[in-house]
C-alpha angles and dihedrals in degrees: 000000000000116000120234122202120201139156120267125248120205093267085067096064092108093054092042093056103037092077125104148165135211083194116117094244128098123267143160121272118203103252081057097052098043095048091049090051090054086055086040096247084119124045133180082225082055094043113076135178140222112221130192115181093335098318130121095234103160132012119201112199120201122191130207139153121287093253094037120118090213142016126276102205143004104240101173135031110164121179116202106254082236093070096042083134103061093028092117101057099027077054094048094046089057090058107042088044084045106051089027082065092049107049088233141066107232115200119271108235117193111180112206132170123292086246090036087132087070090047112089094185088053093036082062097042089054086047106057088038088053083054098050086040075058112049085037086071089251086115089153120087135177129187112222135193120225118204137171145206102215109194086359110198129197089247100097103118126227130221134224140322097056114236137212120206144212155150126273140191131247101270094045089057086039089060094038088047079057093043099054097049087079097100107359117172088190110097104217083056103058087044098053081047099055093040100039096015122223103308096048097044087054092049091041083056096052100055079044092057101040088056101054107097116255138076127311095207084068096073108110131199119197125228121186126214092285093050102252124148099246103166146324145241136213117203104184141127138257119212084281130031135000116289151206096215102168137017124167133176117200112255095242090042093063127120101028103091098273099131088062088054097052081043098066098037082067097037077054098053092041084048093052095051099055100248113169104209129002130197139202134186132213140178107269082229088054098092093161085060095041087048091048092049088050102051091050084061100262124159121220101237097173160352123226135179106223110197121200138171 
């Protein structure tokens, strides 16, 4: 029998939410998905099902901010057990419906335990969802590492050379965006670039930035002793927790310790400001990143595939 996607409507609330895995991979439990529709993150028009004669047989569940007119990202595609046979394209029709009914093809993000690659039963779960990422035409995908800084202080030392550090306006972080492409070790990076060049990767990076929640005033760009411009830094938020959104080195400033230096100036706003917890993300390839969050104390929390177009 052919499968139908469709999105949900809010009669479908019961079928949305009866679906489960035992698999090692994130997904959304019900109590989470109830308490983000109430803020709009989820929504029935960004939950669609999978139906087989008349049988709710796979959910795909997108994410985006409360004031956003489209999601941001799929957190959740679940296929009944019963269908292991058809998950793939079951999987890959849930996409394609999905992102075909928002004008746009938001990124795939699939958390998995910091040690996954030892877990056959996780290595398999990341493998037929590769396949559907692919078949849904998200044929590029990136494995990322989570940290985070629980109870960060400001006491994470910098090392030379000593930094100053300032606001800047629009334009300024939209040329330092360009001028740290050259090089980049982080994936999404080199693709924008090849596909929007460098211009429109750094202004693509701008609008990104300016939309994340937190405050503006907590950009940050770095001088050295001499007054040049060396780096920046981007204390913001996710939808979560504090965040170190953004961090870049100039290309002919690497190399010197810099990065530790840009670290701690976020890890001391946050600070200031009384956060908690803050998180960063980084390429899994990336080792020079991975090496600087973990000499500023942070602790790996998780992996995660992300699959874009």
């Amino acid at each position: 029998m052919t499968v139908s996607v469709r999105a949900s409507t809010a009669a479908d609330l019961e079928a949305l939410l009866a679906f489960s895995t035992s698999a090692p991979v994130s997904w959304t439990r019900p109590d989470r998905y109830r308490q983000e529709s109430l803020t709009g993150n989820h929504r029935p028009e960004w939950s669609f099902l999978a139906v087989r004669d008349g049988r709710p047989v796979g959910r795909a569940l997108w994410w985006g901010g409360a004031d956003a007119g489209a999601p941001s990202t799929l957190d959740d595609l679940l296929v009944a057990p019963s269908d292991d046979d058809d998950r793939v394209t079951i999987a890959a029709a849930l996409i394609r419906v999905g992102t075909a009914s928002f004008g746009a093809v938001p990124e795939w993000i699939v958390d998995l335990a910091v040690d996954w690659h030892d877990d056959p039963e996780a290595v398999a779960a990341v493998a037929w969802r590769t396949e559907a990422a692919r078949q849904a035409g998200l044929a590029r995908s990136t494995e990322r590492v989570s940290v985070a800084w629980e109870h960060p202080t400001a006491a994470v030392a910098p090392t030379t050379p000593r930094l100053r550090f300032r606001g800047g306006d629009d334009d300024e972080f939209t040329d330092l965006f360009a001028r740290v492409t050259v090089g980049s070790l982080d994936a999404h990076t080199r693709a924008t670039v090849a596909e929007l060049g460098v211009r429109g990767t750094a202004l693509d990076d701008l609008d990104f930035y300016r939309c994340l929640p937190g405050r503006r005033e907590d950009w940050r760009i770095a001088e050295d002793d001499d007054g040049l411009v060396v780096g920046f830094v981007l204390a913001t938020r996710t939808a979560y927790d504090a965040a170190v959104s953004s961090i870049g080195v100039l290309p002919q400033h690497r190399g010197k310790g810099i990065v530790d230096g840009l670290l701690a100036e976020a890890l001391r706003i946050h600070t200031a400001a009384g956060e908690p917890r803050v998180v960063a993300t980084t390429d899994a390839d990336n080792a020079p990143m991975r090496r600087a969050f973990e000499r500023a104390g942070a602790t790996v929390t998780k992996r995660r595939m992300v699959f874009e177009r």
